[in-house]
C-alpha positions in Angstrom: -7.9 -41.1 10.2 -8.4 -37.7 11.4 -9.0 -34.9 8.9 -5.6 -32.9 9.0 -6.2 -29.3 8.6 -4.1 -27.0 7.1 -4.0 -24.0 9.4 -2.2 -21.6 7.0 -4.4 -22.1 4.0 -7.4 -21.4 6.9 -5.8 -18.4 7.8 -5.0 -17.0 4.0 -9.0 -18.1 4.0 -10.0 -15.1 6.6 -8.0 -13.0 5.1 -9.6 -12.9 1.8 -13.1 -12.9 3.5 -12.0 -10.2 5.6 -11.0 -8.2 2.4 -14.6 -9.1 1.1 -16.2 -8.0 4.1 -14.3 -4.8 4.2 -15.2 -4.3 0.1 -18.7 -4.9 0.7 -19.4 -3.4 4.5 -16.6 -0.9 5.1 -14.6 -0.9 8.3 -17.1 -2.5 10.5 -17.4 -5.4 8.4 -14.2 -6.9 9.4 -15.9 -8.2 12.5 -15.3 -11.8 14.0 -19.1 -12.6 13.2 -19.1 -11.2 9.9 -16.0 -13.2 8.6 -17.4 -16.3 10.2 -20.4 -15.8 7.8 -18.3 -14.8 5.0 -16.4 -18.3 5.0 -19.3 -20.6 6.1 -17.4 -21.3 9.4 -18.9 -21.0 13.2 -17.5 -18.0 14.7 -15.8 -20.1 17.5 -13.7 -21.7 14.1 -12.5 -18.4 13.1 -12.1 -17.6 17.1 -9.5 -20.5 16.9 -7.3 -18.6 14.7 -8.2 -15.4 16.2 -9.4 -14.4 19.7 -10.3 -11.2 19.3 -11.5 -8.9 16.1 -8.4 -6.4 16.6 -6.4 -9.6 16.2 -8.2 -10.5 13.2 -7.8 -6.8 11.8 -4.3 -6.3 12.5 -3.3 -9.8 11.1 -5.3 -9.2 7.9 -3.2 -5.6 7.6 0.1 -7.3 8.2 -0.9 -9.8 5.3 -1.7 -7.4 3.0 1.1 -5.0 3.5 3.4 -7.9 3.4 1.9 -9.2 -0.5 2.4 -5.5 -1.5 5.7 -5.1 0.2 6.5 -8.4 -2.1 4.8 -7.3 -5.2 6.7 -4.3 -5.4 10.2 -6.2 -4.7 9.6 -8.5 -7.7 8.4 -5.4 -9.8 11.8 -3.6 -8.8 14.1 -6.5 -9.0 12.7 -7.3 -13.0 12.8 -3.9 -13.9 15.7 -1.9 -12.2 18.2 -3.1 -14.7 16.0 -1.7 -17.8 14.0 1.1 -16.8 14.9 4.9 -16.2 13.9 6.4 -12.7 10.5 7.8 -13.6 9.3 5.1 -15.4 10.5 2.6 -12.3 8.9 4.8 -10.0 5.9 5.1 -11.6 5.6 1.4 -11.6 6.3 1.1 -8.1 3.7 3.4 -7.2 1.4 1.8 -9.6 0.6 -0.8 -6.9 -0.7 1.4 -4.7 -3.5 2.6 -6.7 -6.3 0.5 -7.1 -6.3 -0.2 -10.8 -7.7 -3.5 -10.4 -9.5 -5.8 -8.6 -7.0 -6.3 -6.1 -5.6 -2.9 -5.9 -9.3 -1.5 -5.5 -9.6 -4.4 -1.7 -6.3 -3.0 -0.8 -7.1 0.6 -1.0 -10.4 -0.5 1.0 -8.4 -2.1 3.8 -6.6 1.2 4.2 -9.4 3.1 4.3 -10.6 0.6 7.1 -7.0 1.4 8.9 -7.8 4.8 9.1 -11.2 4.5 10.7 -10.1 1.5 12.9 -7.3 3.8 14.3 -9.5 6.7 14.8 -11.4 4.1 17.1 -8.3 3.4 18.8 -8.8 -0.2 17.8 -5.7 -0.4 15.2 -2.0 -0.6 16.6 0.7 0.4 14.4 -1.0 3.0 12.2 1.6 5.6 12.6 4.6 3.3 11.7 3.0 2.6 8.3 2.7 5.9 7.7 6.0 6.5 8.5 7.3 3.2 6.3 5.0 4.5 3.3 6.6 8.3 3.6 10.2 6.5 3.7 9.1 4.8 0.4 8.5 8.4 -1.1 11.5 9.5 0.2 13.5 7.0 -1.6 11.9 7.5 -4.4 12.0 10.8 -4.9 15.9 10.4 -3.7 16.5 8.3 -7.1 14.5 10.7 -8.8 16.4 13.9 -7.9 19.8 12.6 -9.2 21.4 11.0 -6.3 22.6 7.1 -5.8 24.3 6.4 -2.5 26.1 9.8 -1.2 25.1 11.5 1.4 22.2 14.2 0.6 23.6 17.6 1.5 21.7 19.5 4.3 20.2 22.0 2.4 19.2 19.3 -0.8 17.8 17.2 2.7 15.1 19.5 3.1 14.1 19.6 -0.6 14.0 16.3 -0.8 11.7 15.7 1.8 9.7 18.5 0.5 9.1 16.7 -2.7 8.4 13.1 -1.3 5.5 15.1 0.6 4.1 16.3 -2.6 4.4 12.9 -4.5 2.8 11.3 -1.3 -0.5 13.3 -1.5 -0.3 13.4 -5.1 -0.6 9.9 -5.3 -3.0 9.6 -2.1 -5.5 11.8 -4.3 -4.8 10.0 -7.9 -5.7 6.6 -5.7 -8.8 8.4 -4.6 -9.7 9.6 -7.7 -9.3 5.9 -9.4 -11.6 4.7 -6.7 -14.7 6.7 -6.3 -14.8 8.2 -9.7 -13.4 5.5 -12.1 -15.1 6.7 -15.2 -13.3 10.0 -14.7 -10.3 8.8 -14.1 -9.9 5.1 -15.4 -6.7 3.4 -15.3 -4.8 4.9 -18.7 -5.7 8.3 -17.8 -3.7 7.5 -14.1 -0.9 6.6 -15.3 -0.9 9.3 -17.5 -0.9 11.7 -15.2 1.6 10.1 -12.3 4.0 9.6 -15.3 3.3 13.3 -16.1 4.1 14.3 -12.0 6.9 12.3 -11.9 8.7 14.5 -14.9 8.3 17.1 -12.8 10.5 16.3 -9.5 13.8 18.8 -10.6 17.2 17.4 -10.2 18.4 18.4 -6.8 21.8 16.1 -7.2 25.0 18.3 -8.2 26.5 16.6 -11.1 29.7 14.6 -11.1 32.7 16.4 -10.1 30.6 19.8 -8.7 30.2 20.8 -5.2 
């Protein structure tokens, strides 16, 4: 009988050898060839599953963002109930800071985003941007007071003043964990986003004042 291949285990295959690549090589190691010798496979095997390398990148990013996207769900939907704001908010943002083994392959995929956009050779870079500044925005909407009214004009502005801040706050804390881990290891992170987070003021009138 013919061997029956399983085509989506092959594919979540590439997909950790192009995170390897990446890891080890940077940006240009997420090439056809490169994740042919990663996974012992001819590159017309991997060519199967993936005509060209900007296929191969842009399916590995749509993974990845996807097993985030679902991390963080899970996170949310076991600790809503129980946690206050900050602390919830803090965990969320927690899995965008490479803390572990994982975190630290994701954050280098990102980085190989930004240079494979600067080479024109990444579609969709600006809408996940946009999708992670929405996160922020909802966060920082939760964390300023409100729950499902309408934000006020003038709160509006304030509000997407802050999610800017807690965007490149965290942006440099996940730098920091990355490049200089003994100077800022994983306690001493959370320390200091929990420490940020207290800081986001209360932009939501309280109940009953306009």
């Amino acid at each position: 009988m013919p061997k029956v291949v399983d085509h989506e285990q092959r594919k979540r295959e590439i997909v950790a050898a192009v995170l390897r690549a990446v890891a080890r090589d940077g940006a240009a190691g997420a090439s056809v060839r490169t994740v042919a010798a990663e996974t012992g496979w001819s590159t017309g095997s991997v060519r199967y599953y993936f005509s060209t390398q900007r296929e191969l990148r842009e399916f590995t990013v749509d993974v990845v963002i996807e097993r985030v996207g679902r991390r963080i769900q899970t996170y949310i939907k076991e600790h809503e109930p129980e946690l206050p704001p900050p602390e919830l908010a803090a965990g969320i943002l927690e899995h965008l800071i490479p803390l572990d083994q994982e975190r630290r392959e994701e954050y280098q995929l990102w980085l190989a985003i930004a240079e494979w956009s600067r080479q024109g050779e990444m579609a969709g870079s600006a809408q996940l941007w946009a999708q992670q500044r929405d996160m922020y925005l909802q966060i920082v909407y939760r964390l300023a007071g409100y729950t499902n009214e309408p934000v006020p004009a003038d709160v509006d502005s304030r509000v997407m003043a802050w999610a800017e801040y807690l965007h490149v706050f965290v942006d440099g804390l996940a730098a920091q964990a990355m490049f200089v881990p003994d100077d800022m290891p994983p306690d001493r992170i959370r320390e200091v986003l929990r420490s940020f987070l207290t800081v986001v003021p209360p932009l939501a009138a309280p109940a009953g004042v306009r």
